[in-house]
N, C-alpha and C positions, 0 to 999 in steps of 0.2 A: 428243217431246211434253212438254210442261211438267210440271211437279210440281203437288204441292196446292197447297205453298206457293207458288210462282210465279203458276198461276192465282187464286189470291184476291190475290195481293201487286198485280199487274198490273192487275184489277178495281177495287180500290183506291185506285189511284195513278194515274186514266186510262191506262194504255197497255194496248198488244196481247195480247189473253190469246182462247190456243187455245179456252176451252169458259168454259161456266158454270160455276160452282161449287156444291156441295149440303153442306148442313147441317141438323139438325135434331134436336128437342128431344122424345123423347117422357117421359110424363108415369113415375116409381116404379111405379103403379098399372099403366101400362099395358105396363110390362117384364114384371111379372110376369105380365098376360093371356096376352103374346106368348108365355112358355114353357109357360104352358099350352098355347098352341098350337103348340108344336114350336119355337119360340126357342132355340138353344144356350146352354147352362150349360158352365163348367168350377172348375176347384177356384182355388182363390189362398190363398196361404199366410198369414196376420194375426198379428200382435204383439198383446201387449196394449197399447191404447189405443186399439187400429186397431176399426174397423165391420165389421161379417158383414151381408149382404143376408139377408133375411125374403123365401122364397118363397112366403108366405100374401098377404102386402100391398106387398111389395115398399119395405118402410120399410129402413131401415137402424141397426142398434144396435151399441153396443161390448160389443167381448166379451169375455168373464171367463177363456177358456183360449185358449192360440195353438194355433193348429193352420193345416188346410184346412178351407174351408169355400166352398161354390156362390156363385156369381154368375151373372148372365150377361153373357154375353161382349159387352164393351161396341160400345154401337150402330157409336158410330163407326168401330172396328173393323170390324165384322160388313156395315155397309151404303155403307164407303168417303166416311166424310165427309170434306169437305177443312180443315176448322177446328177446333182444340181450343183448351179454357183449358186452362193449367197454375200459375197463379199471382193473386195475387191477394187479395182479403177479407181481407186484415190486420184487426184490432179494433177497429173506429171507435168503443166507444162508451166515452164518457166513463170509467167504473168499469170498468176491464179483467177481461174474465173472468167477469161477473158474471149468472148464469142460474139465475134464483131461483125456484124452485114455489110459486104463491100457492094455487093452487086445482088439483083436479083430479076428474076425473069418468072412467068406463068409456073413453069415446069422444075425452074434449079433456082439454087443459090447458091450466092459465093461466101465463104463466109473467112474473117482471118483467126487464128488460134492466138495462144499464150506464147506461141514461139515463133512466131511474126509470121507461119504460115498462112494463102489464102488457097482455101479448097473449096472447090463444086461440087456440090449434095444436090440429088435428084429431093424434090421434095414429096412425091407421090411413092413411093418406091426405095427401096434398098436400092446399093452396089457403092462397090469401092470409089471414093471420092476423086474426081482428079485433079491434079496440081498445079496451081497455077501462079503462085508468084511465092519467094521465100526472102526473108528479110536477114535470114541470119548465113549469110554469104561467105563470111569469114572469121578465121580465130579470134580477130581482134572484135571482132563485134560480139561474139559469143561471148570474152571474155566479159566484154563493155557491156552489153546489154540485157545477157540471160543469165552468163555463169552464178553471179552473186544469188541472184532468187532461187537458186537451187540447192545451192552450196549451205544458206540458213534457211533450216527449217521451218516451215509454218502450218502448225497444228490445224489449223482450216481445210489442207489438203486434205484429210478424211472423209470429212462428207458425215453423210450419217449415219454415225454407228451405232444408234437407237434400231435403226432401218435392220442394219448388217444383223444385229446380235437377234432382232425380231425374224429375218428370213433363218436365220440358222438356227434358231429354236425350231420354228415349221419345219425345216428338211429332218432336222436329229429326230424329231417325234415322229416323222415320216421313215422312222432307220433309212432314207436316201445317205447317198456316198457325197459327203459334202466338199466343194474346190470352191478355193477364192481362185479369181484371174486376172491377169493383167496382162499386157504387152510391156515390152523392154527395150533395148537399145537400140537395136536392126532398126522395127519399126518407129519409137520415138526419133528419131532421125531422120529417117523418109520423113516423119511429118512434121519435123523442126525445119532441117537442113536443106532439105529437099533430096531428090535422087539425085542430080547427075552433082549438085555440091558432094553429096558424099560419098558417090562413087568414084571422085573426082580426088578428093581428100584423103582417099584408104592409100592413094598412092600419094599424093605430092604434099601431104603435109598428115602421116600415121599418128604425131605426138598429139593436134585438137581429135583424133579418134582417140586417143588411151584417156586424154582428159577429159573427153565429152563421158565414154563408157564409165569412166572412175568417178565424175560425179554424181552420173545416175545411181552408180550402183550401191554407193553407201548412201543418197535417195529411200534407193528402192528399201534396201536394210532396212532402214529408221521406218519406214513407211507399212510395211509387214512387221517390223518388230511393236508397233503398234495394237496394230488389227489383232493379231494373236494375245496381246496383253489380255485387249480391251473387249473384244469377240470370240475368241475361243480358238484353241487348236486345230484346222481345217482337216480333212482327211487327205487332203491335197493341191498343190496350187499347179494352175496352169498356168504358162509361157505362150502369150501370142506371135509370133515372131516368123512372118513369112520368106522364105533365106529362096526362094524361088520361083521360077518362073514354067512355062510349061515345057520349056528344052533344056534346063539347066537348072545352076543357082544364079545369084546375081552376083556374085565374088567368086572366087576362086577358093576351092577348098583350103590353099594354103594363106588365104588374105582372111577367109575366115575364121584360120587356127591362129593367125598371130593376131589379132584385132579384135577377135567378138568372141571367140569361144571363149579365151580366158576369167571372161567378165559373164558366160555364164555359168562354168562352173564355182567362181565363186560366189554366186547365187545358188545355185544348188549345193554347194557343202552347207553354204547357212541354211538353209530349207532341211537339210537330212541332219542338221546338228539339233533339229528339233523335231527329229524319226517323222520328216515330212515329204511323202514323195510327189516328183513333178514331173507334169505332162508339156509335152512342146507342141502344140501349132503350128504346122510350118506348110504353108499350101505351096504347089507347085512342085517339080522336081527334086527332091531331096536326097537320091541316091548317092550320090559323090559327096552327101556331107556326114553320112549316116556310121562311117568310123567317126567323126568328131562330137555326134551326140552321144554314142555309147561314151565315149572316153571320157564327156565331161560329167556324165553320171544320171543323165534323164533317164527317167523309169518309164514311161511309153511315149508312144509317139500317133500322131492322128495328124491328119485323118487321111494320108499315102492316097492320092487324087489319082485314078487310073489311068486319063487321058495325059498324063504327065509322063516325061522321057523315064523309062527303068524302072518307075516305081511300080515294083511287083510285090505286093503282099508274101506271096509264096517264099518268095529268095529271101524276100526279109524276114521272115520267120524263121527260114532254116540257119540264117547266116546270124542272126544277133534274136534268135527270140531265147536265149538263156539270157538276156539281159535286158531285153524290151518287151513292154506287153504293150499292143497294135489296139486303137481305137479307130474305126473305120476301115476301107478299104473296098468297099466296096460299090462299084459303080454307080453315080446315080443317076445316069443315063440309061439304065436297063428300069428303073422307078418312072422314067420318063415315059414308056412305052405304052405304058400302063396294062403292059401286058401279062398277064397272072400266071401261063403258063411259062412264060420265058424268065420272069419272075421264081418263079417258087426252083425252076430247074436252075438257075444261076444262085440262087441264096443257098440251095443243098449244095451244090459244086463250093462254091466259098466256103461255107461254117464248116462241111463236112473236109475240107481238102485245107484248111488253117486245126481243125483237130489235128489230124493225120499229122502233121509238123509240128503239134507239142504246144502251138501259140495259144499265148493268154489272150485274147481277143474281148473287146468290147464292138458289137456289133453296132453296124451305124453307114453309113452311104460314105463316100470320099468326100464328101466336103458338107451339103447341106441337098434341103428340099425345095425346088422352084416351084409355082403353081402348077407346074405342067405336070404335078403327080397329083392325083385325083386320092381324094378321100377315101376313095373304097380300096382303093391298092394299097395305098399305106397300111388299112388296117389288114389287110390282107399279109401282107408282109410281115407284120407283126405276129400273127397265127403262125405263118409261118414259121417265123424266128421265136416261138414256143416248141412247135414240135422239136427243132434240132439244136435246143438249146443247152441239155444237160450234155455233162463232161461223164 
């Protein structure tokens, strides 16, 4: 029987792969529900610098003496996923290192980044940040204030890749299917620029979009050409890049062909110039952009959100699964119900009706796991996604 990493490598790459593959994402919040409901914990031993897990909210903080301290025993481990990151998130923003307290309250914070952005983080809890003041307003200040710290490199961006080449020894000895990750221009730009500067800018000033994308992207190069020296050859890198919303994209598929796809397929030739396939991210709506992914050369695509306009698993199998293999797709509001029969009858309708159309599929929900999916259904789900897993 194949390995993890051979059935996802295989999935990937069109060829023969014994079973489907599983993956998946549940929410800090909703680890820690699960040990309230009988989740296993164990101890792991931390340095100072290192984070200890919060069994109250399931946050994560650095901690002040080394010791042991609980965790739980991660997912992947515990429910046999076949994918892990090990590398990755180098410091894309401009001013290195730079995580400033503007404001703060019981429940949030405000906090500013490296690229004059301030954003509000729940402090109890995940969810997307929201935005709330952006410094970098125009060309000329980008030029003045960010462009230069981007344009020369500094080796410090890495981080630790004592860390990186130590998680990727664990996954390889685990034969798991190893991806470094990252986000890229879309989103480094909502969180430099802000959204309506750069929704603003795709139309009345295209040239700081081709030179914002242009400096990232030889960035990004130097930055992976790195990782791969120094860490090893990944099985593959993910693209975080959210291009929509739940009725749409946020551009226009013709603003997104001339302004941001070009800059990610030339990300993706340098990724497949070292036989490296990649996965897109892209939450929300992604129907109307789903010719511009094929064409720029992505190899799957996750996690197609159902409550989103058009996005049908089905149509996109039939219509581009000779060229995409599908991560997710499948409701995680039927997870939500916790209901086992409606469950196990909707997971055979998906796995077995994504066979029937040829898709290479990595099973997994449309986005992620909130608390509100109970422990015993997950693993249930997972039984499940044994029996109807071989091809």
């Amino acid at each position: 029987m194949q390995t993890s990493q051979q059935v996802i490598d295989a999935l990937l790459r069109r060829k023969k792969a014994d079973r489907y593959g599983l993956i998946e994402n549940p929410w800090p919040e909703t680890m820690a529900e699960w040990v309230r409901q009988g989740y296993p914990t164990h101890l792991v031993h931390k340095k100072l610098g290192q984070s200890r897990w919060l069994r109250e909210d399931g946050m994560w903080k650095e901690i002040e003496k080394e010791g042991d301290y609980e965790e739980p025993v991660p997912a992947g481990d515990y429910f046999g996923f076949d994918m892990t990151g090990t590398a990755g998130w180098f410091d894309y923003q401009p001013l290195r290192g730079v995580n400033d307290l503007v404001e703060e309250g019981d429940e949030w914070e405000i906090r500013r980044n490296g690229g004059g952005a301030s954003l509000k983080y729940w402090k109890h809890k995940s969810g997307t940040p929201e935005h709330m003041d952006f410094r970098m307003s125009s060309r000329a200040i980008w030029e003045r204030d960010y462009r230069p710290y981007i344009v020369q490199w500094d080796p410090g961006r890495m981080g630790d890749l004592d860390e990186a080449r130590k998680n990727t020894k664990e996954a390889r000895d685990k034969h798991l299917w190893v991806g470094y990750g990252h986000m890229f221009i879309w989103e480094i730009a909502r969180q430099t620029m802000g959204d309506i500067n750069l929704y603003t800018n795709l139309i009345l000033d295209p040239g700081w979009i081709h030179d914002f994308n242009q400096v990232y992207t030889a960035m990004f190069k130097k930055g992976f050409s790195i990782l791969f020296e120094e860490v090893g050859i990944p099985d593959g890198v993910w693209f975080y890049e959210d291009m929509g919303y739940k009725s749409g994209l946020f551009a226009s598929p013709k603003v997104f062909g001339e302004l941001i796809f070009p800059y990610y397929k030339e990300m993706i030739d340098f990724f497949h110039s070292y036989d490296v396939p990649v996965l897109l991210h892209s939450c929300g709506s992604v129907a109307q952009a789903l010719p511009l992914i094929v064409e720029a050369g992505f190899d799957s695509l996750h996690p197609m959100e159902r409550k989103a306009k058009d996005n049908d698993p089905f149509v996109f199998a039939e219509k581009y699964g000779d060229r995409l293999a599908f991560i997710g797709g499948f409701d995680a509001r039927i997870f939500e119900t916790n209901d086992k029969e409606l469950l196990k009858r909707e997971m055979t309708t998906y796995i077995q009706g994504m066979k029937a159309r040829g898709a290479r599929l990595v099973f997994c929900s449309d986005h992620s796991l909130s608390p509100s999916v109970h422990f015993d259904t997950y693993k249930y789900a997972v039984d499940i996604f044994h029996d109807l897993m071989f091809l």
